[in-house]
C-alpha positions in Angstrom: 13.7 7.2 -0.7 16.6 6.4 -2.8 17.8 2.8 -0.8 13.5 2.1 -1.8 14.2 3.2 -5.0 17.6 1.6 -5.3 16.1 -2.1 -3.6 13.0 -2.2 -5.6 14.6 -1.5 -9.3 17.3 -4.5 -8.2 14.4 -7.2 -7.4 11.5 -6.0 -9.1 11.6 -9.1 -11.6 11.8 -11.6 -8.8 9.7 -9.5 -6.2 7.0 -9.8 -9.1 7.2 -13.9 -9.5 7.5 -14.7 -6.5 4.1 -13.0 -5.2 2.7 -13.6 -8.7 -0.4 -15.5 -6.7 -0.6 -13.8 -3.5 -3.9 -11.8 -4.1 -5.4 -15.6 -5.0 -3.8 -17.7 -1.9 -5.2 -14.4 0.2 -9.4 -14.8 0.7 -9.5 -12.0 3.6 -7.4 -9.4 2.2 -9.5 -10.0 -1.3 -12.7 -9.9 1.1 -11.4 -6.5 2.8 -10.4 -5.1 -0.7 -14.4 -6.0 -1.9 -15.4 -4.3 1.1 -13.1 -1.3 0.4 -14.1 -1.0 -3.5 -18.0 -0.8 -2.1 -17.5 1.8 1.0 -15.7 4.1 -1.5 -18.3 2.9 -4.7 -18.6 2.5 -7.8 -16.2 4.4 -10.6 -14.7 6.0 -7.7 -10.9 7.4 -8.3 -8.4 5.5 -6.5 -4.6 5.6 -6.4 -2.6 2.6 -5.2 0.6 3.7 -3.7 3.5 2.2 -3.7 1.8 0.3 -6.5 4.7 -2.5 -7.3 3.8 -4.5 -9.6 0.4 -3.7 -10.1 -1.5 -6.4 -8.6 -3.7 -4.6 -5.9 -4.4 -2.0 -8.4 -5.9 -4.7 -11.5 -7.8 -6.1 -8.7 -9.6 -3.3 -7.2 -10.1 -2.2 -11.0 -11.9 -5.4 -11.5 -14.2 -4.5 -8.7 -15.4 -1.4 -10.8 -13.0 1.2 -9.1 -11.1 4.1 -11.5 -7.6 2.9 -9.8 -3.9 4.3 -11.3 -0.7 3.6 -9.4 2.4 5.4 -8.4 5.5 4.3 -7.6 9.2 5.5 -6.8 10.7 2.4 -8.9 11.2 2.5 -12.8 12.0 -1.3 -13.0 8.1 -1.9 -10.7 6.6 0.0 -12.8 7.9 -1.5 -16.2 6.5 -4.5 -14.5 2.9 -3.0 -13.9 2.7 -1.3 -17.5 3.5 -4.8 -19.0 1.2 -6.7 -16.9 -1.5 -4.8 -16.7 -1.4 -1.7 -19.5 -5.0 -0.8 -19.3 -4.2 0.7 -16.1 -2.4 4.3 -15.2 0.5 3.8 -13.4 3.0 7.2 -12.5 6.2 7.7 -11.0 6.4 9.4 -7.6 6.9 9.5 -3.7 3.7 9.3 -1.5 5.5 12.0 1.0 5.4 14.0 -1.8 2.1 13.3 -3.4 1.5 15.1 -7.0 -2.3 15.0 -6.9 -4.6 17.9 -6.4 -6.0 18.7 -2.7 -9.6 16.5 -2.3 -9.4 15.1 -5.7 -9.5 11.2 -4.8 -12.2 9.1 -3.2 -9.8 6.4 -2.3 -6.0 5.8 -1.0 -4.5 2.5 -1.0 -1.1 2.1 0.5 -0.6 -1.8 0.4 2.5 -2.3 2.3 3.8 0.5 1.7 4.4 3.0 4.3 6.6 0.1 5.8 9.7 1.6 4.4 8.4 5.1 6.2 10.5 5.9 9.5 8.1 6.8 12.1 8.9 10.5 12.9 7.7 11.0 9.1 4.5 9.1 9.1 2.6 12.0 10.3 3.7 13.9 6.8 2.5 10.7 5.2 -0.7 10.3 6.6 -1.2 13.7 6.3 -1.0 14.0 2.4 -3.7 11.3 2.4 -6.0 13.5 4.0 -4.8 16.1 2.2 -6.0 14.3 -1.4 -8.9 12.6 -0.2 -12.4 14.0 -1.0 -14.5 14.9 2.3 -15.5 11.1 3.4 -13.1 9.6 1.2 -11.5 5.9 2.3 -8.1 5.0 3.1 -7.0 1.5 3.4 -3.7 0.3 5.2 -2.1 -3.1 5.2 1.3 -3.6 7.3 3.0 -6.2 9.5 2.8 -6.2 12.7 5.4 -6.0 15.3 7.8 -3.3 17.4 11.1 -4.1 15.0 12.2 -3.7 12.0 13.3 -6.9 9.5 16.0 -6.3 7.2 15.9 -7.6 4.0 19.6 -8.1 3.0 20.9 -9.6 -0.8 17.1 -11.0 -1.6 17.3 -13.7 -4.5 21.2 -12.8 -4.8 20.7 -9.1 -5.4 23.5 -6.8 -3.9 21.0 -4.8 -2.5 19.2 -4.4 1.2 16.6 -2.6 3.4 14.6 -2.1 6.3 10.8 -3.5 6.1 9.2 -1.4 9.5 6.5 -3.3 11.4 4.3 -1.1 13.6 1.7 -1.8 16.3 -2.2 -1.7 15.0 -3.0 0.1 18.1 -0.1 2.8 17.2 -0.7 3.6 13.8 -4.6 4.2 14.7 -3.6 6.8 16.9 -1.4 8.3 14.0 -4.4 8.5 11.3 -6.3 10.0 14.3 -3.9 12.6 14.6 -4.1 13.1 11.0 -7.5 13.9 10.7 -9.3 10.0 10.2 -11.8 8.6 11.9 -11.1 4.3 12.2 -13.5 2.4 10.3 -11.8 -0.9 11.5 -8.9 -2.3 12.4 -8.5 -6.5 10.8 -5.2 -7.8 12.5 -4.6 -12.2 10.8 -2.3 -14.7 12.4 0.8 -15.5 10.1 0.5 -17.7 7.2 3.2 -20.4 6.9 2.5 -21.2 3.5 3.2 -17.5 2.8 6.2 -17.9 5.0 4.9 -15.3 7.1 6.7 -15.1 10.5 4.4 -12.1 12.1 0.7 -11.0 11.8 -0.3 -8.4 9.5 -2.3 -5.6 10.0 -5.3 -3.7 7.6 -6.6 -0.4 8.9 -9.8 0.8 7.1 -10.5 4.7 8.1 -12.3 7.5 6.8 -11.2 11.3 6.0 -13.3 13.5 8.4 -14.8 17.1 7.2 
């Protein structure tokens, strides 16, 4: 937690310009986050984490969902308060998660459990079940692929860290485990305008019980 926390308060002004547009240049992740904000309805409570800069957050709010964000970087969520400050945003760690048991209808984690080793991703997906309401929605976005890509000195910073890609197929079996039943499972081909270099992976799945 402390290299995340460490990488993301060192780029967090750059990491935010550069993927300033991305929700925009993206027309099926905005589809699957329409589809998301309807499943889990209207005024439903939401939390975004590993919020950044706040983008996924604003948006799913503008689709009528009660969303607030947490994050483990200070300098992100400076970033998120400023850009979007009629939204909650919070400092935290999603394996530590300080919500009450069942209170949510909604989990987002938007690229972030990419930063999670894999012996802990069972404790992660765990505390989603744990403060989702009975039928409550997760939704999962992560690149695809069996190793890890190390991000080392991004836009100059003396900073670096290990972005995890994982098998849909694997992390299916995980949520299973966990107490989640698939809803689906949306896998896209890189985008070279993004300067993708691997498909990415969205995993829609409901809390069961």
């Amino acid at each position: 937690m402390t290299a995340t926390r460490t990488f993301y308060d060192a780029v967090a002004d750059d990491y935010a310009e550069h993927f300033r547009d991305v929700i925009v240049r993206t027309p099926l992740e905005r589809a699957l986050l329409v589809a998301y904000a309807e499943l889990v309805g209207p005024g439903g409570t939401v939390v975004d984490l590993g919020c950044g800069p706040g983008r996924v957050a604003a948006y799913l709010a503008s689709l009528g969902l009660n969303v607030f964000g947490l994050d483990l970087s200070e300098s992100m969520l400076a970033v998120a308060r400023r850009e979007h400050p009629e939204l909650r945003f919070a400092q935290g760690s999603m394996l530590d998660l300080p919500l009450t048991d069942g209170s949510l209808a909604g989990v987002v984690s938007w690229y972030s459990s990419i930063h999670t080793p894999l012996e802990e991703l069972p404790a992660l997906f765990a505390g989603f079940h744990r403060v989702l309401a009975p039928s409550g929605h997760l939704l999962l976005a992560f690149q695809v692929g069996e190793r890890p890509r190390r991000h080392d000195r991004p836009w100059g910073h003396p900073v670096a860290l290990d972005f995890h890609r994982r098998r849909p197929e694997q992390m299916a079996e995980l949520l299973g485990e966990a107490g989640f039943a698939l809803r689906s499972s949306t896998v896209r081909e890189p985008d070279e305008a993004l300067a993708e270099s691997v498909p990415q992976a969205f995993l829609l799945a409901r809390k069961e019980g």
